[in-house]
N, C-alpha and C positions, 0 to 999 in steps of 0.2 A: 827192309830190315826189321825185324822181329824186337821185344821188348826181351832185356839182359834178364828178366826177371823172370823168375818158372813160372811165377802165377800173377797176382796183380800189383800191377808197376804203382808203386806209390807216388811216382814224381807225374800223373797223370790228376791227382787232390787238384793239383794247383789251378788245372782247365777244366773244372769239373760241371761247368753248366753245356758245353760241349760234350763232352764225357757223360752225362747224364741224358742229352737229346738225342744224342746217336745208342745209346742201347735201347731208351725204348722201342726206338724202330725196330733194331735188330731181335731184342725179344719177342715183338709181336711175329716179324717174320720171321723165326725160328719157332716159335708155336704154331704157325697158323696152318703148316702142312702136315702137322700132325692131330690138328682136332675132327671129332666128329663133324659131316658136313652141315649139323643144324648146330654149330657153334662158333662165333668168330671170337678173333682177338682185335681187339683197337685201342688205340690211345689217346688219352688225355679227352676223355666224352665224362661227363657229369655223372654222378650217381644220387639219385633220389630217394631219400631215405625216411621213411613215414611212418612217425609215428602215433601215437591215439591222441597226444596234446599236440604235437609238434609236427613241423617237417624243416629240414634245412638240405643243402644239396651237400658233397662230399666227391671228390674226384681221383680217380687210383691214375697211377702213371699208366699200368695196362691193364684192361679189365677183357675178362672173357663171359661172355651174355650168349644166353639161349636166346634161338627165336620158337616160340613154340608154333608160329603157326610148319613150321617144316621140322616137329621134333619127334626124331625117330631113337629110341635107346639102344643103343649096339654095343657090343665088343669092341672096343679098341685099346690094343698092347701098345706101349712102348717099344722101340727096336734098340735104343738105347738103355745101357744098363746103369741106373743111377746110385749117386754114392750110400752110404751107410749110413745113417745120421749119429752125430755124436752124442744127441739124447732124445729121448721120448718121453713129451709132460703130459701126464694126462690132465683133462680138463678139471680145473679145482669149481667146486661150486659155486653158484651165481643165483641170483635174482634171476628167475624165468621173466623175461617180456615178450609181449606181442609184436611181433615187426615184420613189416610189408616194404618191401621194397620194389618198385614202380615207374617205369618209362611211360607216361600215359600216352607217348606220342609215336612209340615203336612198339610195345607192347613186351618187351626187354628186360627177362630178369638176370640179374648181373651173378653168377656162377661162381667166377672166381678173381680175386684182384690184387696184382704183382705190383709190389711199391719197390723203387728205388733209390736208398734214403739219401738225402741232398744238407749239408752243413746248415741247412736253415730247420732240418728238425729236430738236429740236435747240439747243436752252440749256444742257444739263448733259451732262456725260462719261458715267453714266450710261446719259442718253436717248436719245443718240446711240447708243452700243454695243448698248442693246437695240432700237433700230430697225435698225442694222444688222446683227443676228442674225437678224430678222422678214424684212430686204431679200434677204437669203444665202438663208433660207429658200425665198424666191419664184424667187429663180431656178434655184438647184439645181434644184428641181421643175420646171423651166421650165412657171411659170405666165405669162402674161401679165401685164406690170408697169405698171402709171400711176403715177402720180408728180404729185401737183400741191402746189408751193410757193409760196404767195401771203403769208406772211410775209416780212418785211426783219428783222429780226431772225436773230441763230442761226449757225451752224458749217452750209455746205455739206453735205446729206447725199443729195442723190440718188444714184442708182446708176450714170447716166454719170459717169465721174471727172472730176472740177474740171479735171485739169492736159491734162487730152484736149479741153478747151472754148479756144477761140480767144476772145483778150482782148474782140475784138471782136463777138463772137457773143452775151457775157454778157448776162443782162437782170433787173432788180430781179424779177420775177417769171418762175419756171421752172415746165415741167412735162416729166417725161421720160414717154416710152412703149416697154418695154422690149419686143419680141417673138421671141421664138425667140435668133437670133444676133444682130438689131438694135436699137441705139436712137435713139432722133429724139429730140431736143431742138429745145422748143417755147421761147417767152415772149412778153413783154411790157416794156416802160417804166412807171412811172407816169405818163406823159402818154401811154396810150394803147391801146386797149380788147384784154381779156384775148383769146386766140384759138379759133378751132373747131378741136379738136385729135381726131385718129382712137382708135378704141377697139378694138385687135383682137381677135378674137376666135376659131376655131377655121383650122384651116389652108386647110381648103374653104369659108370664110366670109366677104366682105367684111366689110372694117370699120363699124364704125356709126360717129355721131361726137357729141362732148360741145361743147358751146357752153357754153362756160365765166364768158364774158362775160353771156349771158343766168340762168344761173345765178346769179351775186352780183349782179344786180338784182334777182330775187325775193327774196335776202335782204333786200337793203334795204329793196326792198316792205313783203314781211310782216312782218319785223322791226321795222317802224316806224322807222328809225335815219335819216330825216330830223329826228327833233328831237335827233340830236345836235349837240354845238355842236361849232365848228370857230373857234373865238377864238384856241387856242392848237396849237402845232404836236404832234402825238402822240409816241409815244417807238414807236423809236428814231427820234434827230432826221435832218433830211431834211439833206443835203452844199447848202451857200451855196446854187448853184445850184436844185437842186430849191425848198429853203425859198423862193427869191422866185417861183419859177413856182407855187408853190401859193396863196402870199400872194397873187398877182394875181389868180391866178384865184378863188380864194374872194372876194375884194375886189368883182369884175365881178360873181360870182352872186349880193352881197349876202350871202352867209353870214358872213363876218367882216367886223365893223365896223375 
């Protein structure tokens, strides 16, 4: 049985360190038959981030690393047609730094890296500040940044800044794609299915792309999390409007009596 919801089932917050360990999987094998073959995807491996004073380590949920000793520059399209993005920020100026980033052990420079944000980055002063060290990290290094927030809950933490987003642009669910000098802000409504968003990847490289939407179906799938019950409204509560368009619709699928 499929999730009442077009897009992403809110009442899935509540299992969400599940819900969080099964998409990485699912992201990476959903990228990985679409990258060039001197490119993999994997999760949860460290990132080594070095700088002229410093070095400390840093870890994305999925990161996509060249090997150079098998690195060939090709063509590769997307077959899928990914969504529009709802805004395009260009990069505002910065402090130039030098930064190298370094597997000394595989020889592994890190491309691109998909974060999928988890109530610990953005509930607490905290969790925020240490994702925001981890976000500074990615781009100083100008790595490739995804960004996907499928939480309602929480303090704004992407890396496009909030006050650079048009009221009307905003969407219960975001995902930014940082690259180079740009960022594209993607989303969603809860009434209405998550989007196929681009994954870039090296300069000479088309982007592949993440279908997002198709992704938190397989949780659901495998998860089993049709027998959750949907009787009562999840936390955090949904705004008047939202609460009756859900009550309806759960009412129609028979989920809630």
């Amino acid at each position: 049985m499929k999730s009442p919801f077009p897009g992403m089932d809110p009442y899935l917050e509540a299992h969400w360190r599940d819900v969080h360990t099964s998409m990485m999987t699912y992201i990476r094998d959903q990228i990985q038959d679409q990258l060039p073959s001197d490119l993999v995807a994997r999760v949860e491996e460290s990132v080594s981030v070095d700088y002229e004073e410093s070095s400390r380590s840093i870890a994305p949920d999925v990161r996509i690393v060249e090997d150079f000793e098998d690195a060939t520059f090709g063509d590769q399209s997307a077959a899928v047609a990914v969504a529009e993005p709802l805004v395009v920020l260009e990069e505002v100026t910065q402090i130039a730094r030098h930064v190298q980033i370094l597997d000394v052990s595989s020889r592994e420079r890190v491309v691109t890296a998909i974060e999928v944000l988890s109530p610990t980055n953005k509930m607490t002063v905290a969790g925020r500040e240490d994702y925001s060290r981890k976000q500074q990290d990615y781009l100083d290094a100008r790595v490739n940044l995804v960004e996907i927030d499928l939480l309602r809950g929480g303090e704004y933490v992407l890396a496009a800044e909030l006050k650079r987003i048009p009221q009307s642009k905003r969407r219960t669910y975001l995902m930014s794609v940082h690259c180079r000098t740009t960022t594209k802000l993607f989303g969603a409504s809860l009434r209405e299915p998550l989007p196929v968003i681009p994954i870039p990847l090296r300069p000479t490289d088309h982007d592949v792309s993440l279908n997002i939407q198709q992704i938190i179906e397989l949780v659901y799938d495998r998860g089993r999390y049709s027998k959750l019950s949907y009787q009562f409204d999840p936390e955090p509560p949904f705004s008047s409007e939202d609460a009756a368009w859900v009550d309806e619709l759960l009412r129609s699928q028979r989920r809630r009596s």
